[in-house]
C-alpha positions as CSV (number, residue, x, y, z in Angstrom):
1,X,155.1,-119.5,1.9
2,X,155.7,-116.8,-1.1
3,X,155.9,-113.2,-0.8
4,X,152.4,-112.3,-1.1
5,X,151.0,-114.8,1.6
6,X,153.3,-113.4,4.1
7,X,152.2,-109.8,3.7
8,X,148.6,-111.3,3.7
9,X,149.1,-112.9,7.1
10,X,150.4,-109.6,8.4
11,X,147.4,-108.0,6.9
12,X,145.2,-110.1,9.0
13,X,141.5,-110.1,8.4
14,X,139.4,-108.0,6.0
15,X,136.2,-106.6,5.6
16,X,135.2,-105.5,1.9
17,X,132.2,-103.3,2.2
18,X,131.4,-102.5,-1.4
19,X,128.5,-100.8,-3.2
20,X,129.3,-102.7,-6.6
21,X,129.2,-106.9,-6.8
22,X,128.2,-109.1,-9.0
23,X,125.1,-110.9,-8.4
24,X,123.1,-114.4,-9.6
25,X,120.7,-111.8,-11.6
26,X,123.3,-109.3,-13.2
27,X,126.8,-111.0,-12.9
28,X,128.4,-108.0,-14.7
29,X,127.4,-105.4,-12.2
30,X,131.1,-104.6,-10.0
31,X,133.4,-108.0,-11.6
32,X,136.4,-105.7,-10.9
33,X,135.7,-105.5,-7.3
34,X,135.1,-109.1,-7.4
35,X,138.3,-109.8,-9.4
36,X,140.1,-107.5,-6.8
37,X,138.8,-109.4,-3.7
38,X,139.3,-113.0,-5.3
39,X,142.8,-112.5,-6.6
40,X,143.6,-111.3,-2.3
41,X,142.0,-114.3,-1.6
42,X,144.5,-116.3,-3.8
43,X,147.6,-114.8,-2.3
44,X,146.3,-115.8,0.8
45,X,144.1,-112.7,2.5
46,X,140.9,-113.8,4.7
47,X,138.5,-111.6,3.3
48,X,134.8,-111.3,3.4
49,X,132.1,-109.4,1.6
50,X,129.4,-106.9,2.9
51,X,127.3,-106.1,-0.5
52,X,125.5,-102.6,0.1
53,X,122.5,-102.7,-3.3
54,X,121.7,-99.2,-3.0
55,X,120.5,-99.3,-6.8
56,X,117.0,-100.2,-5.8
57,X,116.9,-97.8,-2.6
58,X,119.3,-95.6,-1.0
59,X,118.2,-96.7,2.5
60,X,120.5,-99.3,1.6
61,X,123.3,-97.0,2.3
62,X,121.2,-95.9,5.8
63,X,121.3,-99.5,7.7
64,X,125.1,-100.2,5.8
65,X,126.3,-98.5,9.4
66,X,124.2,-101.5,11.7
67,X,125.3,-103.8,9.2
68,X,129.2,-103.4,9.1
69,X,128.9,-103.1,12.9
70,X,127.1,-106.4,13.3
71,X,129.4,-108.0,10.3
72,X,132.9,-106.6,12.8
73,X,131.1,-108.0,16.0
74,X,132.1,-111.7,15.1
75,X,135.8,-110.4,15.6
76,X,139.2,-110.9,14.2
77,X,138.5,-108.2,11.6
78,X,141.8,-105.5,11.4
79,X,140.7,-103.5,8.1
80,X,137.4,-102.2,6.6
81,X,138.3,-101.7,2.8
82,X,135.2,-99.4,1.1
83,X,135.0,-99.6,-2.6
84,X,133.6,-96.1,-3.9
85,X,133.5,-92.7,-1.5
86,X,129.8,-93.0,-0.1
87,X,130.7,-96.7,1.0
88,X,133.7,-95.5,2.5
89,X,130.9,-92.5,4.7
90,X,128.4,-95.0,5.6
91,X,130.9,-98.1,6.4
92,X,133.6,-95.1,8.5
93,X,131.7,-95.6,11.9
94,X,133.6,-97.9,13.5
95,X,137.5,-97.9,15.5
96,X,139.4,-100.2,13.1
97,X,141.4,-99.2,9.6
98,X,139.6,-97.6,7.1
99,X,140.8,-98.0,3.2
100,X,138.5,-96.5,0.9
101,X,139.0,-97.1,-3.1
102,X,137.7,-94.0,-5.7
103,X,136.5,-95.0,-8.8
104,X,135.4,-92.1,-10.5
105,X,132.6,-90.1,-10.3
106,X,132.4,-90.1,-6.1
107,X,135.5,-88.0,-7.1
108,X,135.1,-86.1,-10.5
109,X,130.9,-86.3,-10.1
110,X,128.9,-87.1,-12.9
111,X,128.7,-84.4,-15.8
112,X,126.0,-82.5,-17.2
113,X,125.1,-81.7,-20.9
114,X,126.4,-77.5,-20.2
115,X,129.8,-79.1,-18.4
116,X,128.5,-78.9,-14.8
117,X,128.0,-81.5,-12.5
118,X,125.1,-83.2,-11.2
119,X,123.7,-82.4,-7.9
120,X,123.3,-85.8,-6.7
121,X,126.7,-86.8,-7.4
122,X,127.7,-83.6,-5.8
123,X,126.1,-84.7,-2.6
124,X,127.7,-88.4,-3.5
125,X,131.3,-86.3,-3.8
126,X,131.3,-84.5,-0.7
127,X,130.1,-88.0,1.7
128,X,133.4,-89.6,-0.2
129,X,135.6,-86.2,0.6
130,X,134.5,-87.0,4.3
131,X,135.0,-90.7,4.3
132,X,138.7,-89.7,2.7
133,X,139.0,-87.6,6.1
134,X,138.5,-90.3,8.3
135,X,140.6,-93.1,6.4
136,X,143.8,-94.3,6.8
137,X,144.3,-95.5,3.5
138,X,143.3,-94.1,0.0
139,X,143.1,-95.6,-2.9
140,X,142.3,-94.2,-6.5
141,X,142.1,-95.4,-9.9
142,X,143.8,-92.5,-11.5
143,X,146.3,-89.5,-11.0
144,X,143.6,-86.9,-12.2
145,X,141.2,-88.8,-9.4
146,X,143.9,-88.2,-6.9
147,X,144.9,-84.4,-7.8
148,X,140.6,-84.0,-6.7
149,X,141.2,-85.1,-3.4
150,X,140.6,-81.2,-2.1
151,X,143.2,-81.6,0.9
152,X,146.7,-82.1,0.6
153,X,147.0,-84.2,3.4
154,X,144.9,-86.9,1.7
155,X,146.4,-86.1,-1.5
156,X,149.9,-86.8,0.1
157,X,148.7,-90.4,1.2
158,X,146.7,-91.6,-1.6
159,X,147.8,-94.1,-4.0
160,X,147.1,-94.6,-7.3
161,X,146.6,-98.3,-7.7
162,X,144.1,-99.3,-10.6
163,X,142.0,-102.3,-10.8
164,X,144.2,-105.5,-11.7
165,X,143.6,-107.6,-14.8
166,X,144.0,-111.9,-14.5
167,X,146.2,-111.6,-17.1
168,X,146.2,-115.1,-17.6
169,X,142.1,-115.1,-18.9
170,X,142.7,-112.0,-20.6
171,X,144.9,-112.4,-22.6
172,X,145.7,-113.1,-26.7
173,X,143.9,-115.6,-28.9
174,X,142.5,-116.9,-31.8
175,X,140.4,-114.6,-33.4
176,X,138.3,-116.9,-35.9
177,X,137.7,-119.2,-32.9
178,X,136.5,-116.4,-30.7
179,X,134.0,-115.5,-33.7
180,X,132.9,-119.4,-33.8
181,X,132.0,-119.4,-30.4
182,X,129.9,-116.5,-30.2
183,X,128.8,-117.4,-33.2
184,X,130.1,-114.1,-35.2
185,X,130.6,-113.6,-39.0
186,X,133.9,-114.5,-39.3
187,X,134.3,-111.8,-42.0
188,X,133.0,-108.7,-40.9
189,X,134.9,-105.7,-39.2
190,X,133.7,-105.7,-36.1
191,X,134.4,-102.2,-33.6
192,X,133.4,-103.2,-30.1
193,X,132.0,-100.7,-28.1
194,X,131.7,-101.0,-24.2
195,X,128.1,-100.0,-23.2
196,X,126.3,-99.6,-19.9
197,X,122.6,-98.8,-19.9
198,X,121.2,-95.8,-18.6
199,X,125.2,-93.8,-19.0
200,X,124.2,-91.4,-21.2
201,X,128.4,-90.5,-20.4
202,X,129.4,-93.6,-23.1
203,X,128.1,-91.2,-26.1
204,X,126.8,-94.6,-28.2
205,X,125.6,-91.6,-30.5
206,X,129.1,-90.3,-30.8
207,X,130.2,-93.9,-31.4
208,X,127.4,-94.3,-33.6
209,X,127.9,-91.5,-35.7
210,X,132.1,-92.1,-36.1
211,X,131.3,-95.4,-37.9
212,X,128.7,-93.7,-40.2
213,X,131.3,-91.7,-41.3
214,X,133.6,-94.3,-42.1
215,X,130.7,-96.2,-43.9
216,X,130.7,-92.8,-46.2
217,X,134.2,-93.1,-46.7
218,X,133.9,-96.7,-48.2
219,X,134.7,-98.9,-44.9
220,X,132.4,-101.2,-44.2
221,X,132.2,-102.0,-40.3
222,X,129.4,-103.2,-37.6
223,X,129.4,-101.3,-34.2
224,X,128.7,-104.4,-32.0
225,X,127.3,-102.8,-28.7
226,X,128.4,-105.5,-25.7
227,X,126.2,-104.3,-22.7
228,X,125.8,-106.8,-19.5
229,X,128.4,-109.7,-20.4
230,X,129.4,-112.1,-17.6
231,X,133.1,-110.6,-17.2
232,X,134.5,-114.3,-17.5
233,X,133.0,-114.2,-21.2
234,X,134.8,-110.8,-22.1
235,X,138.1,-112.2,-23.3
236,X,136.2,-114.1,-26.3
237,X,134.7,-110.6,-27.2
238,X,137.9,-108.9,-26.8
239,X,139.4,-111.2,-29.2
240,X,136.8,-111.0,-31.7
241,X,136.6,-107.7,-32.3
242,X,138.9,-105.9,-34.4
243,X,139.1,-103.3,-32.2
244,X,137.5,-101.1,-29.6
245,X,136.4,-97.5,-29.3
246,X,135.4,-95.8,-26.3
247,X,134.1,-92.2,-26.5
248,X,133.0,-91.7,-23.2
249,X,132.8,-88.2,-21.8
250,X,134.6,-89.1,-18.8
251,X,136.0,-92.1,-17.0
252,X,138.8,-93.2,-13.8
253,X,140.4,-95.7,-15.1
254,X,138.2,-97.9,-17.7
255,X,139.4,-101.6,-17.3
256,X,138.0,-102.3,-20.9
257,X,140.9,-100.6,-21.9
258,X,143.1,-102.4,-19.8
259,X,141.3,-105.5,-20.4
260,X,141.3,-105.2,-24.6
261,X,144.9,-104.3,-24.5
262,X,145.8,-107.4,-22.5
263,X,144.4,-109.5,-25.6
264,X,146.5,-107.6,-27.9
265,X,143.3,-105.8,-29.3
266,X,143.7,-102.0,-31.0
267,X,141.7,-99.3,-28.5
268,X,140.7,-96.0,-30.6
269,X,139.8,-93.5,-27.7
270,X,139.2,-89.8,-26.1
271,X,140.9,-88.4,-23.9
272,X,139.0,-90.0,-20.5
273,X,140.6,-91.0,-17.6
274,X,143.9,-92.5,-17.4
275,X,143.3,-93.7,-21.3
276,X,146.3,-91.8,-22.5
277,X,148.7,-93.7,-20.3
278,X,147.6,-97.2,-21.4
279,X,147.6,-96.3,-24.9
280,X,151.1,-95.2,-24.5
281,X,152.0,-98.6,-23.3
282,X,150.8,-100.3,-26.3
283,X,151.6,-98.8,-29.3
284,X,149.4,-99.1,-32.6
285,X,146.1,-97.2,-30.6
286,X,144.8,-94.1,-31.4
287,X,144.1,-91.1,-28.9
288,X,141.8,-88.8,-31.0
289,X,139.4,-86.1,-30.8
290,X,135.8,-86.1,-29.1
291,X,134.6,-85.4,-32.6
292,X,133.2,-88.2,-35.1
293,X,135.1,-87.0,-38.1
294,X,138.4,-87.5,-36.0
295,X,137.3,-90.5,-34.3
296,X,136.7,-92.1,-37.7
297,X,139.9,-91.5,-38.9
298,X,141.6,-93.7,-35.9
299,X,139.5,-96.2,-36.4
300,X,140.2,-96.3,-40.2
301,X,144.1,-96.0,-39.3
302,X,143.5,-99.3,-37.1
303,X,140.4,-101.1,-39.4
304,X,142.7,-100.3,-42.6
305,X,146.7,-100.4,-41.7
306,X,149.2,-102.8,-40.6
307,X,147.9,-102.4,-37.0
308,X,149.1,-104.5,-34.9
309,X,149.3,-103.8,-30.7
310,X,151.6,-105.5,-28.3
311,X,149.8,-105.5,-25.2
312,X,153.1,-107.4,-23.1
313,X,154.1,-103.7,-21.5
314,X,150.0,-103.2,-19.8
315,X,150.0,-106.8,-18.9
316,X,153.2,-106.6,-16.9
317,X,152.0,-103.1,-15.4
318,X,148.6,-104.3,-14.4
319,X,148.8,-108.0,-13.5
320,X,146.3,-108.6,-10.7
321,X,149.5,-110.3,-8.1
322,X,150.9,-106.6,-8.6
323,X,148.1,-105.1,-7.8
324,X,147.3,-107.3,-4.9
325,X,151.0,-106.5,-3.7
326,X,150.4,-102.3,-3.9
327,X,146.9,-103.1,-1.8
328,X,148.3,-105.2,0.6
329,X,150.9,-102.3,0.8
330,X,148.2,-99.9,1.6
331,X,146.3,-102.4,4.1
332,X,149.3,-102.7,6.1
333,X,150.6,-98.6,6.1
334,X,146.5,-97.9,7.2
335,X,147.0,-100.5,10.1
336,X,150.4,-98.8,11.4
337,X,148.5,-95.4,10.7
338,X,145.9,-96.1,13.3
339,X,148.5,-97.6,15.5
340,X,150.0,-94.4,16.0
């Protein structure tokens, strides 16, 4: 039995109450929550899924509390893991370990055009300060996430574990045969930019308006917008672009950086998240400006020079069996917490 199935059977049963899954109609909603849960499964956790879909109603979130209490009735359960903050409120009611993973905005709260936050993700902010009360295990994707945590109590205990990458599908390949498959020019420069529908946080204008300036400075290159790809087709797009930019105004811990790196793909970014310390890992990026003149530059440093990135240092760092090891880690401290 190898390392990771015997802290698994310590572990014991798990219930994974999360708020983000994919789903037969919109597979790319939540795949690193997925990805998260199947890889436990592989080192032998016995894990099941409560989906809460509070996109179409938040009285989703009201009957989660019935629901989880119904789910832990059948027994044999010894942790409830809650991916995002107001999971980890409306799935806290209930005597067993509590683990609840941040992933951003039930943290940092969603930004405003003047710099202030919205209210609804202030309300969203303090349910997930609560739920971090109550927990005996915190997870967070990044160390700016974890310095939010308002008590230092929580702050002390919380670890900073981002999402792992199956480093084995992402990873480097054939660029012209990426191209063939998805049936791409395989001349053209192609900038990839990460989009989700209805973020107005991505700045596609931003994006947008950095390749328009390299088109006035003579460098020609398509902005290829990928919104709502099955994760498991990601790699091919990772490997057919020549490299990808992400302006967004904030972020935890974006896996598309993770995720492009892996495949030995050039990332030209702002300053979001924990971008700075990937980049760092994987020299040959650029870390510019939130400013389409300076954005343009990296991306004609990376379009035009001898740009190559070795991803081997953020594939070691953020394998998926290491991260599964770190949240087995935090499982079993959460079930010794409780104990005393």
């Amino acid at each position: 039995m190898s390392n990771l199935s015997l802290r698994s059977a310590e572990v014991g049963r798990v219930l994974s109450v999360t708020n983000m899954y994919p789903t037969p109609g919109d597979r790319s909603y939540g795949p690193f929550v997925a990805s998260q849960i199947e890889s436990l499964r592989r080192a032998g956790l016995d894990t099941e899924v409560l989906f809460i879909d509070g996109r179409r109603s938040s009285t989703a979130y009201l009957s989660a509390p019935l629901r989880v209490a119904r789910r832990l009735q059948s027994g044999g359960f010894r942790v409830v893991h809650a991916h995002y903050g107001l999971t980890g409120f409306f799935a806290g009611f209930h005597n067993l370990p509590l683990v609840v993973t941040f992933y951003g905005d039930d943290l940092l709260g969603t930004p405003t055009a003047d710099g202030t936050v919205t209210r609804k993700s202030r309300f969203i902010r303090r349910l997930g300060i609560l739920a971090a009360r109550r927990a005996d295990g915190l997870i967070c994707m990044s160390e700016e996430m974890r310095k939010a945590l308002p008590r230092e109590s929580d702050r002390a205990r919380a670890r900073v574990i981002a999402n792992g990458i199956d480093v084995a599908h992402f990873s480097p390949g054939d660029r012209a045969a990426a191209r063939s498959r998805l049936g791409l020019d395989p001349q053209e420069r192609l900038i990839l930019f990460p989009n989700t529908p209805g973020e107005p946080r991505k700045r596609l204008g931003l994006a947008e308006a950095a390749v328009a300036q390299l088109a006035a400075q003579g460098v020609a290159a398509r902005l290829w917008v990928v919104t709502r790809v099955p994760h498991e087709q990601m790699p091919d797009h990772f490997r057919a672009a020549d490299c990808v930019v992400l302006t967004s105004d904030w972020e935890g811990s974006p896996n598309v950086v993770r995720e492009a790196l892996c495949c030995d793909i050039p990332v030209v970014s702002v300053d979001a998240g924990d971008v700075p310390l990937w980049l760092d890992r994987a020299p040959g990026c650029r870390l510019v400006e939130r400013d389409p003149v300076a954005i343009a530059a990296g991306l004609r440093d990376v379009l035009c020079g001898p740009c190559q990135v070795d991803g081997s240092a953020v594939r070691a760092a953020t394998s998926a069996d290491r991260v599964v090891a770190e949240v087995l880690d935090v499982y079993r401290e959460a079930i010794e917490r409780r104990r005393r």
